[in-house]
PyMOL CGO cylinders between C-alpha atoms (Angstrom):
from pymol import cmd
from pymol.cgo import CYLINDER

trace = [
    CYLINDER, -8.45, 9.13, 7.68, -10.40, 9.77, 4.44, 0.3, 1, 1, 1, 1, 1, 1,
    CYLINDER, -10.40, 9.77, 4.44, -10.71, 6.99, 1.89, 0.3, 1, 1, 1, 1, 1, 1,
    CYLINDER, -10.71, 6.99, 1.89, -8.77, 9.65, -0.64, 0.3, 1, 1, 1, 1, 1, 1,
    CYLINDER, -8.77, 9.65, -0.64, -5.81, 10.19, 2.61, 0.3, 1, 1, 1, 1, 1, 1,
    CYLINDER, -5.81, 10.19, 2.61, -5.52, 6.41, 2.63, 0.3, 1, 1, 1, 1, 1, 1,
    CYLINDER, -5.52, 6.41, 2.63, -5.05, 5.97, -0.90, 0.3, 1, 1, 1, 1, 1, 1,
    CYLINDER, -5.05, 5.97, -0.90, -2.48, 8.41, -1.00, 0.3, 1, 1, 1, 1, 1, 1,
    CYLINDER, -2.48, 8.41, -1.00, -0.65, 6.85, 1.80, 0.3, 1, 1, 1, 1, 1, 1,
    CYLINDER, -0.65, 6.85, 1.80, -0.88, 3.31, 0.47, 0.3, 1, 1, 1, 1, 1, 1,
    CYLINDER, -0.88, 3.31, 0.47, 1.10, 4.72, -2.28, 0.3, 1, 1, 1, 1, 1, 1,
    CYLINDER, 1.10, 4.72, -2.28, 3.41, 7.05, -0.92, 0.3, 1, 1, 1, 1, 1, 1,
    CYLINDER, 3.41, 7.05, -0.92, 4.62, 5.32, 2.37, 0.3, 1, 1, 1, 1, 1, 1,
    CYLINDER, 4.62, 5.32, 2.37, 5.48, 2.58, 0.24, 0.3, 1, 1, 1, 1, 1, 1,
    CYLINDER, 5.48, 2.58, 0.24, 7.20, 4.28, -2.72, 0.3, 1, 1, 1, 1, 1, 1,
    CYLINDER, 7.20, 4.28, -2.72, 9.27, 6.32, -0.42, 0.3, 1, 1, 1, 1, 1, 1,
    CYLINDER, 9.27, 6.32, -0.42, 10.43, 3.46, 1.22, 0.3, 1, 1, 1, 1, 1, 1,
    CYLINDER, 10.43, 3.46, 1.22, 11.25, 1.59, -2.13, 0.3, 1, 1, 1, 1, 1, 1,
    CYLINDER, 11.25, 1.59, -2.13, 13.11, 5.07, -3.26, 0.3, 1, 1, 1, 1, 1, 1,
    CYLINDER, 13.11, 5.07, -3.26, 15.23, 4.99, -0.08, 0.3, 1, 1, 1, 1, 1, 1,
    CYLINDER, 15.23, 4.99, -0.08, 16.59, 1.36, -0.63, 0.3, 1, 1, 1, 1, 1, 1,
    CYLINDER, 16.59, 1.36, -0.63, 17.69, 1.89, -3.98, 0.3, 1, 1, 1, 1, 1, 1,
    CYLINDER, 17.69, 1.89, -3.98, 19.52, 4.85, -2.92, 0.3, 1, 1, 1, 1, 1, 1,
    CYLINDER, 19.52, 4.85, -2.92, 21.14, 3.11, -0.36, 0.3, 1, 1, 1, 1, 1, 1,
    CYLINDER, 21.14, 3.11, -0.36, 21.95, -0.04, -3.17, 0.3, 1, 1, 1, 1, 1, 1,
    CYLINDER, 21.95, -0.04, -3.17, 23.67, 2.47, -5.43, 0.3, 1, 1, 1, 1, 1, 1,
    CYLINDER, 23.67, 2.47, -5.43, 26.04, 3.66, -2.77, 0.3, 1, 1, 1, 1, 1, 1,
    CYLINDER, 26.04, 3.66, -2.77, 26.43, -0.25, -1.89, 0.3, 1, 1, 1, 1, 1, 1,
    CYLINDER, 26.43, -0.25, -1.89, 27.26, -0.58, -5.23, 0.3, 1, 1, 1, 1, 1, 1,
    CYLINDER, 27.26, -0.58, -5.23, 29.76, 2.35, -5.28, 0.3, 1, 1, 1, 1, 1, 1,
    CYLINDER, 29.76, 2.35, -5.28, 31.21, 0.50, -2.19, 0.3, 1, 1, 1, 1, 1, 1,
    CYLINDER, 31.21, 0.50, -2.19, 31.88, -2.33, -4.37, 0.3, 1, 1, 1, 1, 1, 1,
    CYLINDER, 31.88, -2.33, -4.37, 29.67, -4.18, -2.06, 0.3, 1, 1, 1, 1, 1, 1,
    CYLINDER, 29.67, -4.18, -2.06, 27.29, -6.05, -4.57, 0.3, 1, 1, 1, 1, 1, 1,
    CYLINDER, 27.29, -6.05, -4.57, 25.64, -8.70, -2.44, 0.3, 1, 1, 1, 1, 1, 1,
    CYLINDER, 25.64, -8.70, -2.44, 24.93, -6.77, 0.08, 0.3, 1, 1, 1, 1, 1, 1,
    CYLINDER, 24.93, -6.77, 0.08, 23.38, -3.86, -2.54, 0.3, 1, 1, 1, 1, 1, 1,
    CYLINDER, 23.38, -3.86, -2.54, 21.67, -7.20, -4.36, 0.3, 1, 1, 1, 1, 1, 1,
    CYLINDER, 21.67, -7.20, -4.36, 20.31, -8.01, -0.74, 0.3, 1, 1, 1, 1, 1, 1,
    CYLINDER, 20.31, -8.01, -0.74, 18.99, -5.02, -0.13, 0.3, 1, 1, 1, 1, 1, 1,
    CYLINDER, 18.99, -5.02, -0.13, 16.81, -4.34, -3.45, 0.3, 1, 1, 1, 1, 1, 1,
    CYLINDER, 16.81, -4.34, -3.45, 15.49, -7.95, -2.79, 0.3, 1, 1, 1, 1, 1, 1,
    CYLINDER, 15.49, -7.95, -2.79, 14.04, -6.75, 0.64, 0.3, 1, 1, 1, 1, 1, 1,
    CYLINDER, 14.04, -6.75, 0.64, 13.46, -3.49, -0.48, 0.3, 1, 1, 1, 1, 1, 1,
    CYLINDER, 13.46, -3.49, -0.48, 10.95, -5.04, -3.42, 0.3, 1, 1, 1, 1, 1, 1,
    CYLINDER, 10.95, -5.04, -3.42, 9.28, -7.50, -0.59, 0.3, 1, 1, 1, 1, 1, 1,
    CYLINDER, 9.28, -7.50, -0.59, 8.86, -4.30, 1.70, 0.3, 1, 1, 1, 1, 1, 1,
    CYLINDER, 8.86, -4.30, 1.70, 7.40, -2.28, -0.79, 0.3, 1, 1, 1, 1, 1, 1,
    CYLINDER, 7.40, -2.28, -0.79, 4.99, -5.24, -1.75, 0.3, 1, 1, 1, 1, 1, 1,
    CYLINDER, 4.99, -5.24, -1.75, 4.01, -6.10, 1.64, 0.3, 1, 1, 1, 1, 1, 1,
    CYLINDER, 4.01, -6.10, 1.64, 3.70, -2.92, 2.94, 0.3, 1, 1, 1, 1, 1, 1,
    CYLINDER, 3.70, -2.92, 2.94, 1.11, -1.75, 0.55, 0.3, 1, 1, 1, 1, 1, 1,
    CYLINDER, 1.11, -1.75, 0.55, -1.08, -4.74, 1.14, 0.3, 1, 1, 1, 1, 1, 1,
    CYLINDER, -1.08, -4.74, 1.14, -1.19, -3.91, 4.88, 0.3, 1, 1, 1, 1, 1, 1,
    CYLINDER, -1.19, -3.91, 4.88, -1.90, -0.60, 4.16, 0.3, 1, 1, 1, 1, 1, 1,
    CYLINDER, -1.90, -0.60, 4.16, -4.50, -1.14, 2.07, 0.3, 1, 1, 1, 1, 1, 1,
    CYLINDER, -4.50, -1.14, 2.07, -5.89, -3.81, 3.73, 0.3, 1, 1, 1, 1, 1, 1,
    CYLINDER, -5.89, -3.81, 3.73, -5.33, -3.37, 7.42, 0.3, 1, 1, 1, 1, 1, 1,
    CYLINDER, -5.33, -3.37, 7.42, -5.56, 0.17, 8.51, 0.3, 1, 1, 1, 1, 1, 1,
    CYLINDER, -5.56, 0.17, 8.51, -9.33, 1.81, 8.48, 0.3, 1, 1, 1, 1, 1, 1,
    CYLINDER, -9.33, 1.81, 8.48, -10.80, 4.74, 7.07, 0.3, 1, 1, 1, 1, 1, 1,
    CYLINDER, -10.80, 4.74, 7.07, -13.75, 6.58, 8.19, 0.3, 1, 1, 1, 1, 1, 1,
    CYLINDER, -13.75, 6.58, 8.19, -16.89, 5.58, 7.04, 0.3, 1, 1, 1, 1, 1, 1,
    CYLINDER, -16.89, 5.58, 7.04, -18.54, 8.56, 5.22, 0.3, 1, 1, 1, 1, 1, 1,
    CYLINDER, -18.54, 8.56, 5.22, -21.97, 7.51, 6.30, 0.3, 1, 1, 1, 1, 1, 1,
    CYLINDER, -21.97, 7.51, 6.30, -21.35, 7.02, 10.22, 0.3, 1, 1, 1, 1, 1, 1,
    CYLINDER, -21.35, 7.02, 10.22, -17.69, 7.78, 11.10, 0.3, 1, 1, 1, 1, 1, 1,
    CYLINDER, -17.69, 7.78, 11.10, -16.95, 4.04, 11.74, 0.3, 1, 1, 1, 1, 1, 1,
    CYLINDER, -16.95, 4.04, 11.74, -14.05, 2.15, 11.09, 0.3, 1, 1, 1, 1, 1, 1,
    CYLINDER, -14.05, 2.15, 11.09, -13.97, 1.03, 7.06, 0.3, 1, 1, 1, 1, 1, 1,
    CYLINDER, -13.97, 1.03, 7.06, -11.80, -1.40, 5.58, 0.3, 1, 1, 1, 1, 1, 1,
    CYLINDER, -11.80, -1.40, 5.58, -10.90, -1.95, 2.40, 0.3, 1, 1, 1, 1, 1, 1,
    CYLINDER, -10.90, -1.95, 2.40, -12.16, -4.96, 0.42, 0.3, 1, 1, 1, 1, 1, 1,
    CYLINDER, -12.16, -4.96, 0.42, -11.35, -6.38, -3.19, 0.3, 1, 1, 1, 1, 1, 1,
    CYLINDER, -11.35, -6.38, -3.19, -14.60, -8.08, -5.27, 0.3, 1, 1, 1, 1, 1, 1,
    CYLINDER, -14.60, -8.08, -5.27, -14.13, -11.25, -6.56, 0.3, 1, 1, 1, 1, 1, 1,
    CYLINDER, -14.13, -11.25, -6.56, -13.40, -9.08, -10.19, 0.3, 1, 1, 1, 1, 1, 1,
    CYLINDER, -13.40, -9.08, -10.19, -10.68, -6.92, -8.52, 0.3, 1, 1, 1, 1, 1, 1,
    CYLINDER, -10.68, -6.92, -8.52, -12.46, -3.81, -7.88, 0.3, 1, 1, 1, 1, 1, 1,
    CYLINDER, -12.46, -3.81, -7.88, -11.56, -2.17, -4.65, 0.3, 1, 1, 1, 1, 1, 1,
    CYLINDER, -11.56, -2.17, -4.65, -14.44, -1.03, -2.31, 0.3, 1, 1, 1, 1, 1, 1,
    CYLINDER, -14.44, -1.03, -2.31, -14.63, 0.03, 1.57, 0.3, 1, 1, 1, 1, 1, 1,
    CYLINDER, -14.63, 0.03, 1.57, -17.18, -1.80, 4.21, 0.3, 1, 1, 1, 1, 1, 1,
    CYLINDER, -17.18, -1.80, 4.21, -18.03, -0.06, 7.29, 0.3, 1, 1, 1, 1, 1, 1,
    CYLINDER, -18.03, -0.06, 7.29, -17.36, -2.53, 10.13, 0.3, 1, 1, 1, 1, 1, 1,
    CYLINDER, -17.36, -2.53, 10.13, -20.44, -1.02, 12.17, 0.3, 1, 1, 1, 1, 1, 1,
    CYLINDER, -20.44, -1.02, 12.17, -23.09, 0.49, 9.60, 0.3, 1, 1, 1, 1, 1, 1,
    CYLINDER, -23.09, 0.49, 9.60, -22.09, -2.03, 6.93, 0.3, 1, 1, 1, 1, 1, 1,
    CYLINDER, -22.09, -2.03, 6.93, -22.08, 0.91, 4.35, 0.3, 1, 1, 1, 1, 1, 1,
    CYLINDER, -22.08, 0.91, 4.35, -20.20, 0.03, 1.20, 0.3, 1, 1, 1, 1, 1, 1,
    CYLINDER, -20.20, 0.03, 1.20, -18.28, 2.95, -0.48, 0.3, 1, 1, 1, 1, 1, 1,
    CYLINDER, -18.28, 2.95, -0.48, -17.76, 2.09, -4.09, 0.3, 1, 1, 1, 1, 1, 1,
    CYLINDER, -17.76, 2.09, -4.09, -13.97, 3.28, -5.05, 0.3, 1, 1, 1, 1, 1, 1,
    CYLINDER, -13.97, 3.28, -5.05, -14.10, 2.80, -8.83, 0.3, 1, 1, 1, 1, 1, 1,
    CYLINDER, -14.10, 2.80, -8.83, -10.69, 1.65, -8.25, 0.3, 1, 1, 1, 1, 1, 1,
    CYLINDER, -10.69, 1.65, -8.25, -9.03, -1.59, -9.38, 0.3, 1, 1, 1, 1, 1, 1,
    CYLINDER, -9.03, -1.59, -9.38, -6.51, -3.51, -7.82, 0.3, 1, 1, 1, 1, 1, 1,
    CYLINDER, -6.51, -3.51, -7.82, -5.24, -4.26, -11.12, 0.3, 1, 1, 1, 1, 1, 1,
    CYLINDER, -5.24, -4.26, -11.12, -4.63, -0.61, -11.78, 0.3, 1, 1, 1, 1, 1, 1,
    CYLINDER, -4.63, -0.61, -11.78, -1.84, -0.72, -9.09, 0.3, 1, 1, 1, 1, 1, 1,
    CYLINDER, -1.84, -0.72, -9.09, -0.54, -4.18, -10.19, 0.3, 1, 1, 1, 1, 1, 1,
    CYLINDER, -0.54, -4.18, -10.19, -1.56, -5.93, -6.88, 0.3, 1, 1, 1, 1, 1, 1,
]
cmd.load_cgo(trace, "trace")
């Protein structure tokens, strides 16, 4: 997957899975069923949050140097890069975690 292809997918995956459980809390809601709907956002919100981290951090890209597996990484000042687990190339995103609110 390209470093663009995961950065869309961190996103998306996540989002669509977030849009899903509020759809399914408003018709909880319609159902007069308001702890359940209240349950539901709260482990929508956790899903959505924890799911982007793994996706971000725990699925690889391919390295655009040697076709290795890349992770991505987060500098000690937030900005998010990729390291090649086998050429140790670094791909500089320009991207900052803070930009996402992570």
């Amino acid at each position: 997957m390209s470093i663009g292809m995961h950065q869309f997918v961190r996103i998306a995956v996540p989002g669509v899975f977030l849009i899903t459980v509020m759809v399914l809390c408003v018709v909880m809601m319609f159902k007069k069923k308001t702890v359940l709907a209240i349950a539901i956002l709260v482990i929508g919100f956790i899903g959505y949050g924890y799911g982007g981290y793994k996706l971000t951090y725990s699925v690889p890209v391919k390295c655009p140097k040697c076709s290795g597996k890349a992770y991505a990484k987060k500098s000690p000042k937030g900005d998010l890069y990729y390291e090649c687990t086998e050429c140790g190339h670094i791909e500089k995103t320009g991207w900052s975690q803070s930009d996402w609110g992570d």
